[in-house]
C-alpha positions as CSV (number, residue, x, y, z in Angstrom):
1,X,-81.1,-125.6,-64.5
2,X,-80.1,-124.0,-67.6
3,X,-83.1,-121.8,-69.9
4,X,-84.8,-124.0,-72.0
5,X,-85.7,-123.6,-75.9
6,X,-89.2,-123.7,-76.3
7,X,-90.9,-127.2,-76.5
8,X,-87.7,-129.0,-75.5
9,X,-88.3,-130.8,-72.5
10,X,-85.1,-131.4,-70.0
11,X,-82.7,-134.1,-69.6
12,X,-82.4,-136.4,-66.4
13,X,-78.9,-136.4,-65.2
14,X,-78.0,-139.1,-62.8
15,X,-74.3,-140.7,-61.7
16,X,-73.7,-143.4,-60.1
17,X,-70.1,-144.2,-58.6
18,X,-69.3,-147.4,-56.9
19,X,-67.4,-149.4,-60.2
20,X,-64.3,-148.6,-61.5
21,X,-65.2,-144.9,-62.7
22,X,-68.5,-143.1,-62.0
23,X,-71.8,-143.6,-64.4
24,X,-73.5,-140.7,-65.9
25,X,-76.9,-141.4,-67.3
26,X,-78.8,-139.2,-69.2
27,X,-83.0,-139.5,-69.6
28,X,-85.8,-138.1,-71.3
29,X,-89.2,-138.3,-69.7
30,X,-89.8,-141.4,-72.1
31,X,-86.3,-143.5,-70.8
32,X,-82.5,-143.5,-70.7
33,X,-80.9,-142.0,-73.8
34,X,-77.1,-142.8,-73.0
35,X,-75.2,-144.0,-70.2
36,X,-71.3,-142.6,-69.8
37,X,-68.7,-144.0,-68.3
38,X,-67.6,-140.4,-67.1
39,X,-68.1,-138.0,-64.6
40,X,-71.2,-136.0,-65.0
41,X,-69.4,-132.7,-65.9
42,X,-68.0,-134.4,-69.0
43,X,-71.7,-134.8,-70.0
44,X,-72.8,-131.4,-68.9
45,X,-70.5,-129.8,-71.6
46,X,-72.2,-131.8,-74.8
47,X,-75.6,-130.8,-73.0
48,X,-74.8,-127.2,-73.1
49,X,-73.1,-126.8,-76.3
50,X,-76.7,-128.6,-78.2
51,X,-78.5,-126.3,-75.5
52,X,-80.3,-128.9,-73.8
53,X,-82.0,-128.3,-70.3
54,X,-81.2,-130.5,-68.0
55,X,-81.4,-131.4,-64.2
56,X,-80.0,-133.9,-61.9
57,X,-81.9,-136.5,-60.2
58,X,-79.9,-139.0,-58.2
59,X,-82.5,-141.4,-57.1
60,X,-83.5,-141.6,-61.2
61,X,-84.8,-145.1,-61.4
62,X,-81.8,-146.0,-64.3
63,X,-79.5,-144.9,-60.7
64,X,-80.8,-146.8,-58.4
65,X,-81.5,-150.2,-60.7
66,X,-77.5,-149.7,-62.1
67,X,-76.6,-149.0,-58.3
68,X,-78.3,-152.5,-57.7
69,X,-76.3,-153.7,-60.4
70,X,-73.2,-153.2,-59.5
71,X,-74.2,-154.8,-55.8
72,X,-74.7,-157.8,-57.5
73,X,-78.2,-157.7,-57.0
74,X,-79.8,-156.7,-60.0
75,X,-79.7,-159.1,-63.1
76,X,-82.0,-157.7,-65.6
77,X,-83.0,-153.8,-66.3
78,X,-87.1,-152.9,-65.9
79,X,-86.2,-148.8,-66.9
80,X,-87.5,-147.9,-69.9
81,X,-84.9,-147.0,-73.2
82,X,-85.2,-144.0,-75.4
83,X,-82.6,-144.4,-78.2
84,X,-82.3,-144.2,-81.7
85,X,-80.7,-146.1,-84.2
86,X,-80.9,-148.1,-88.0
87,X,-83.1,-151.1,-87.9
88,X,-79.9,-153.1,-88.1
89,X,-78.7,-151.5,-84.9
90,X,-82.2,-151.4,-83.2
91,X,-82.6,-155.2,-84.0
92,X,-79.4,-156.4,-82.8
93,X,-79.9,-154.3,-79.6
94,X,-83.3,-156.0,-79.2
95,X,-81.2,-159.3,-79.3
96,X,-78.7,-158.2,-77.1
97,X,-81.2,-157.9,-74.4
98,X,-82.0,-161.8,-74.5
99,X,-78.8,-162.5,-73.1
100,X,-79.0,-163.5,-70.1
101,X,-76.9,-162.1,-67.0
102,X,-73.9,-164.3,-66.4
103,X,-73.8,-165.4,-69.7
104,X,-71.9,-164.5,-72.6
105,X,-72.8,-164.6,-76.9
106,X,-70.1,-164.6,-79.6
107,X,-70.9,-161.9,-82.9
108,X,-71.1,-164.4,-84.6
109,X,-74.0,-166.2,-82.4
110,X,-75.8,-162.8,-82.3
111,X,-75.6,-162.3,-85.8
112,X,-77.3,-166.3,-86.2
113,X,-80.1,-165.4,-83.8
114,X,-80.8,-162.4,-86.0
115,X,-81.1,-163.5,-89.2
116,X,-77.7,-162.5,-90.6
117,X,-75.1,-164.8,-90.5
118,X,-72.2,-163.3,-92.2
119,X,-72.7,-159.7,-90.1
120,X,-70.7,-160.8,-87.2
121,X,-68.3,-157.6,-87.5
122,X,-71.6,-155.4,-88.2
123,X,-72.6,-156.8,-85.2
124,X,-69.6,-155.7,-83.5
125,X,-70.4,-152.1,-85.0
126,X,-73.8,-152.3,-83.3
127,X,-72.5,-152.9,-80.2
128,X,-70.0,-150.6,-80.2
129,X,-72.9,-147.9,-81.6
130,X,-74.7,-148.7,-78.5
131,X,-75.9,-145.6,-75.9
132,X,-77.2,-147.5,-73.1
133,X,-74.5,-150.1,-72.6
134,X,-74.9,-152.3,-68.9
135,X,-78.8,-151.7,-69.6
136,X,-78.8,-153.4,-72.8
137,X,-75.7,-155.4,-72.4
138,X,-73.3,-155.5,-75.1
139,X,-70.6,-156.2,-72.7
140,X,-72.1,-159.9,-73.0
141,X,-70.9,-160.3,-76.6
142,X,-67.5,-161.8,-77.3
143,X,-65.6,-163.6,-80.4
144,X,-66.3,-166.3,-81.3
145,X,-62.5,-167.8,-79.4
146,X,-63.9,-166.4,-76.5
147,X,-61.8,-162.7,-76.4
148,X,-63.1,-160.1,-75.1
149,X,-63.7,-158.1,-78.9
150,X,-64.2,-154.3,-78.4
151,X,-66.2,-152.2,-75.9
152,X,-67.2,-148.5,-76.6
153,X,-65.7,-147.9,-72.8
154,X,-62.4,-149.6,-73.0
155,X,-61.9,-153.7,-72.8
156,X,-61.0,-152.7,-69.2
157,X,-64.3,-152.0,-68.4
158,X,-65.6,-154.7,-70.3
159,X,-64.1,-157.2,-68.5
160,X,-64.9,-155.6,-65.1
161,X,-68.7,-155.8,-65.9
162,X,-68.1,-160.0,-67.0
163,X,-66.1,-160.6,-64.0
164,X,-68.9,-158.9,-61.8
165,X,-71.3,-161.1,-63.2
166,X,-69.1,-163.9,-63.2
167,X,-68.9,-165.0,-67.1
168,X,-65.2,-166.4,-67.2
169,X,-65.2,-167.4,-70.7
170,X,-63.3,-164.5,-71.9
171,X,-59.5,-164.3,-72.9
């Protein structure tokens, strides 16, 4: 573990492999900051250069639930989230979570559900401004056509994580 500055508690460092590249999480003692789609060392680097203490923990609850997950046998998240964002951003997050697994929202629906109509493409930011994706599951959200938009990790990835949970919808 690395020295700490005073009155900064450590990161949680987990990774979990078993999908198409490994999963870093990081957490605070209050929940999961971000989740990478990268190995852990990638992650390590930004930790050290803000000099943040960290330490790994491999059976982290966010591990074992994303783990589950990728089994196909987890289809909702019960780990607690630590992130930051604008209202915007924390509101459509907070919608994102009410789609259900297997299922699939356009922006455009999002932005409807929300209050905002016309924000479909700042919808699209929000989702792409997202530090937790899987856990709060922006990879749900697709155009209105049914294509697969943008993901922060790559449409590769994004259409992985729908074919895992079997939303076929997408282009």
């Amino acid at each position: 573990m690395k020295s700490s500055p005073k009155n900064l508690e450590p990161y949680t460092i987990a990774e979990v492999d078993g999908f198409i590249h490994p999963v870093t999480i990081i957490a605070t003692p209050k929940g999961v900051k971000e989740v990478h789609f990268a190995h852990f060392e990638t992650i390590i680097k930004k930790l050290h250069h803000k000099n943040i203490p960290y330490f790994f923990e491999s059976s982290h609850p966010a591990a074992v639930e994303l783990k589950q997950y990728f089994q196909g046998k987890r289809k909702h998240f019960d780990v607690p989230v630590d992130i930051e964002g604008t209202p915007f951003q924390m509101m459509v997050w907070e919608a994102l979570q009410s789609i259900p697994y297997g299922q699939a929202r356009s922006y455009k629906d999002v932005a409807i559900q929300i209050g905002h109509p016309k924000a479909y493409r700042a919808i699209g930011q929000a989702c792409g401004a997202n530090p937790v994706p899987i856990i709060i599951p922006c990879h749900r959200v697709l155009t209105s056509g049914g294509g697969l938009g943008g993901f922060s990790a790559g449409i590769e990835i994004k259409k992985a994580l729908l074919d895992l949970e079997r939303v076929y919808s997408h282009k």
